[in-house]
C-alpha positions as CSV (number, residue, x, y, z in Angstrom):
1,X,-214.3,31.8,-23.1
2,X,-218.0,31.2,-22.6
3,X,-220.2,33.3,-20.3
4,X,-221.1,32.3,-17.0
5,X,-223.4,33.6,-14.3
6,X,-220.4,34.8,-11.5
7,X,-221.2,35.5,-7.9
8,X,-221.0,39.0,-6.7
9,X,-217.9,39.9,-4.5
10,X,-219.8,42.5,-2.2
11,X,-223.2,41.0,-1.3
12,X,-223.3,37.1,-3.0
13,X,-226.0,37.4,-5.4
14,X,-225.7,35.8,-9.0
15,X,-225.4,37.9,-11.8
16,X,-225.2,37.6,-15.4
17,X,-225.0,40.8,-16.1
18,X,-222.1,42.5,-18.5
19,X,-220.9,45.9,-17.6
20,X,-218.1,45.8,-20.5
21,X,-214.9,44.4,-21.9
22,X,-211.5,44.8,-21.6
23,X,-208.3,43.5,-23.6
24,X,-205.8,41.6,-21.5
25,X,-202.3,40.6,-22.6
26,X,-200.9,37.9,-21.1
27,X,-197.5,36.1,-21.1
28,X,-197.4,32.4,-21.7
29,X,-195.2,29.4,-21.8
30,X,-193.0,29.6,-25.2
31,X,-193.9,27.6,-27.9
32,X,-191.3,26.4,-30.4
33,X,-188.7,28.5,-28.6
34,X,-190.9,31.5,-29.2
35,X,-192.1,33.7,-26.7
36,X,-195.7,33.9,-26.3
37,X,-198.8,35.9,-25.6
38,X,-202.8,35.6,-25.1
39,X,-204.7,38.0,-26.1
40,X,-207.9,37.8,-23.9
41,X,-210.9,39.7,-23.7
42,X,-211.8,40.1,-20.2
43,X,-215.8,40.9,-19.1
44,X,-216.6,42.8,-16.3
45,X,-219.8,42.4,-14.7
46,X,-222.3,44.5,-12.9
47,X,-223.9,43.0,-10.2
48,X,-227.8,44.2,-10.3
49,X,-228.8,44.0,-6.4
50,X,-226.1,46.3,-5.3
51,X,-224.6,47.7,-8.2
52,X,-220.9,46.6,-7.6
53,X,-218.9,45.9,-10.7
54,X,-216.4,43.0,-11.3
55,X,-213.9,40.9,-13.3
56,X,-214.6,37.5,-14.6
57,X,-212.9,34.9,-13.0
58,X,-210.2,32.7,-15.1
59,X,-209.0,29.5,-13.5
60,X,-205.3,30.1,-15.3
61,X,-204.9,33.6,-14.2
62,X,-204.3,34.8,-11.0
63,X,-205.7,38.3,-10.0
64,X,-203.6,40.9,-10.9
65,X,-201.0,38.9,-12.9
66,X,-200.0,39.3,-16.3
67,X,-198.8,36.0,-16.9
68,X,-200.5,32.6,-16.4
69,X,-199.7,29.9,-13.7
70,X,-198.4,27.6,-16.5
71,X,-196.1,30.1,-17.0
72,X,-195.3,30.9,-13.5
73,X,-194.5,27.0,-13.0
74,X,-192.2,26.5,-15.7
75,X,-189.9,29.6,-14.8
76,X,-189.8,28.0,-11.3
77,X,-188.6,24.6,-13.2
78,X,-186.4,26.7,-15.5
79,X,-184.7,27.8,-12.4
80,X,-184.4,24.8,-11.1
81,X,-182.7,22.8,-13.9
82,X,-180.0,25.7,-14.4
83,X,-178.6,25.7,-10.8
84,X,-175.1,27.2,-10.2
């Protein structure tokens, strides 16, 4: 994913700045029957008026999840098709 400036959490200011990286895996919808993952590398940031440090934000991954909405969505359909 490309870098972009991200607003601080805490106090609002812009920042640029990376702290470090992390390696994410992350469940996605199968492909050929397969199961599949994403392998993402995640940037923290480091905001340089107060100091607070933060994740990146991704538009396909909810905070805290480990699998993307995409994913999410076609268990719910999944479910839906197989009623009982």
């Amino acid at each position: 994913m490309k870098q972009k400036p991200h607003i601080c959490p805490r106090c609002g200011e812009i920042t640029s700045k990376i702290h470090d990286y992390r390696v994410q895996r992350i469940k996605d919808v199968p492909l050929f029957g397969k199961p599949t993952v994403i392998v993402l590398k995640k940037r923290r940031y480091v905001c340089k008026h107060c100091g607070k440090k933060f994740y990146e934000h991704i538009d396909y991954l909810p905070r805290y999840h480990r699998m993307t909405n995409r994913l999410s969505i076609y268990i719910l359909q999944q479910l839906k098709n197989n009623k009982a």
